[in-house]
C-alpha positions in Angstrom: 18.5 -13.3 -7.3 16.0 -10.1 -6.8 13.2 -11.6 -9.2 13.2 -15.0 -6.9 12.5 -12.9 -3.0 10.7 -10.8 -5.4 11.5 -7.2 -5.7 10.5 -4.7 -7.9 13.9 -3.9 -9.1 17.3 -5.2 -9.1 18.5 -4.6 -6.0 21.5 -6.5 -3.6 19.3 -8.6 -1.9 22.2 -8.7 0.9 21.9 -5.1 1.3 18.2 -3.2 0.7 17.8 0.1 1.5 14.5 1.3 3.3 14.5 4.9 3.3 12.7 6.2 6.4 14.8 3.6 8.6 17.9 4.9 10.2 21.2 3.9 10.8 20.2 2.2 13.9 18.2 -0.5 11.7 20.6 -1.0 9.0 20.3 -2.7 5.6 17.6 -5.6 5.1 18.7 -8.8 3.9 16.5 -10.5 1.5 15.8 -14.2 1.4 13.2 -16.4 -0.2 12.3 -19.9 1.9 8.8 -20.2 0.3 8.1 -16.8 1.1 9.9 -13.5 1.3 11.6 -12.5 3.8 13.9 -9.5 4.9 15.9 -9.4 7.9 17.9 -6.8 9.6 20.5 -7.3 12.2 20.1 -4.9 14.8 21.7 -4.6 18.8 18.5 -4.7 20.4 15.4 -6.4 18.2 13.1 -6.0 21.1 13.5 -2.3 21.3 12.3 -2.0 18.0 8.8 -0.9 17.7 7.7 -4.0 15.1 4.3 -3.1 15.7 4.8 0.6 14.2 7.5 -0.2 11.7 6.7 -3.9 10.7 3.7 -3.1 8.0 5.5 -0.3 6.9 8.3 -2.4 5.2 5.8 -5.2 4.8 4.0 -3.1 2.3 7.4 -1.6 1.2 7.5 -0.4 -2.7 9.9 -2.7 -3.4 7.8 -5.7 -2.4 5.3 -7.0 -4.8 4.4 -9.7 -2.9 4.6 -7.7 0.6 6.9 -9.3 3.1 7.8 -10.8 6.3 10.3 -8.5 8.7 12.5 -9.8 11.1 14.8 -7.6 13.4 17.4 -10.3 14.4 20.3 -10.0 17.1 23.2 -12.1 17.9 22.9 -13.2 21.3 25.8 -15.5 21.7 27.1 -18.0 19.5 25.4 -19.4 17.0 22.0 -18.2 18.9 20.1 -15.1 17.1 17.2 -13.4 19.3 14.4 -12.6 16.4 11.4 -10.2 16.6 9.2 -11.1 14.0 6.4 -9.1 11.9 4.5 -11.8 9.6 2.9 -10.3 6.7 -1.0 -10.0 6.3 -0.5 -11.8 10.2 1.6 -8.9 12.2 3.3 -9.3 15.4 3.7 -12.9 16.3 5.2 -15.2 18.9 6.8 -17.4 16.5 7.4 -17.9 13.0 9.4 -21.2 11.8 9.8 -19.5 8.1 11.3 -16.3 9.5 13.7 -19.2 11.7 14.8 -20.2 9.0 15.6 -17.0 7.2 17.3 -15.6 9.6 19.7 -18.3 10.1 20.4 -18.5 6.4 20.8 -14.8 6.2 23.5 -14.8 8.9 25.0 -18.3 8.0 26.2 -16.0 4.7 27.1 -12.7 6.6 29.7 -14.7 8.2 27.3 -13.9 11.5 27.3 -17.3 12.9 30.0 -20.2 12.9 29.1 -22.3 9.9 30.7 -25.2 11.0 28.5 -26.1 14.0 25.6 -26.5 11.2 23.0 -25.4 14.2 21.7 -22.3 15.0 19.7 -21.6 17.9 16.9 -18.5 16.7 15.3 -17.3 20.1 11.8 -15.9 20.5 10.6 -13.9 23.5 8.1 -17.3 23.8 10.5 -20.1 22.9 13.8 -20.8 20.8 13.6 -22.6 17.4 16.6 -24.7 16.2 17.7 -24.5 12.9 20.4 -27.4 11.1 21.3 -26.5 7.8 23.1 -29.1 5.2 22.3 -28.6 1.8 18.5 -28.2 2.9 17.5 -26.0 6.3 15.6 -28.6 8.8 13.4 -26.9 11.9 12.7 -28.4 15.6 11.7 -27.3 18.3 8.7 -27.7 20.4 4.9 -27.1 20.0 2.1 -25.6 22.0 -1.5 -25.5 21.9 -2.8 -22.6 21.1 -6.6 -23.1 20.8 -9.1 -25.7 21.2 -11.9 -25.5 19.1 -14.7 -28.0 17.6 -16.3 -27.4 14.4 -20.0 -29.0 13.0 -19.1 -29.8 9.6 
């Protein structure tokens, strides 16, 4: 449903359109874990220059709400290489809502063998793993970032 990503009009959320991308990027699929999303499955998501590109769909018209981006690749199977712009964050190393997305995206292209239930989502810093049932569960390992202390 476009009103639940949201989107500005009633688009095919399985199929949006961004007109200064090329056929090299492809269409965006749209899909709402808690926050929008929109994913597009490319050869080679590392090429892409998210940096350039990523706040230009972010702040896309058809996104009220701005967006996260996510260039995905499949890798192997059931394992989907992401690059990952975060809205209002940019570039990041990781992003367990974008995971998500993009697993759900390609569980319903037909992109990834449903039956295992597991898909392995691979950042340039770490891989994700993503079960999905009737709800999408997320492990995977954690890192400190930062140490800080704070006077309150």
């Amino acid at each position: 449903n476009w009103e639940e990503i949201p989107l500005n009009e009633n688009l095919n959320t399985t199929q949006i359109k961004i007109d200064f991308l090329n056929k090299e990027h492809g269409y965006g699929f749209c899909v709402n874990v808690g926050n929008p999303h929109v994913i597009f499955f490319v050869k080679d998501c590392f090429k892409i220059n998210i940096k350039e590109i990523g706040p230009k769909i972010e702040n896309y018209k058809y996104f009220p709400e701005r967006t996260n981006v996510t260039f995905a690749q499949v890798s192997g199977k059931n394992v989907i290489d992401i690059n990952v712009w975060e809205r209002g964050a940019g570039q990041t190393k990781a992003c367990g809502t974008a995971a998500c997305a993009t697993a759900v995206a390609a569980l319903i292209k037909g992109l990834v063998d449903n039956k295992d239930k597991r898909v392995t989502i691979c950042f340039k810093e770490g891989n994700l793993y993503i079960d999905y049932k009737e709800e999408i569960f997320m492990t995977g390992p954690v890192s400190e970032v930062k140490k800080i202390n704070l006077d309150i």
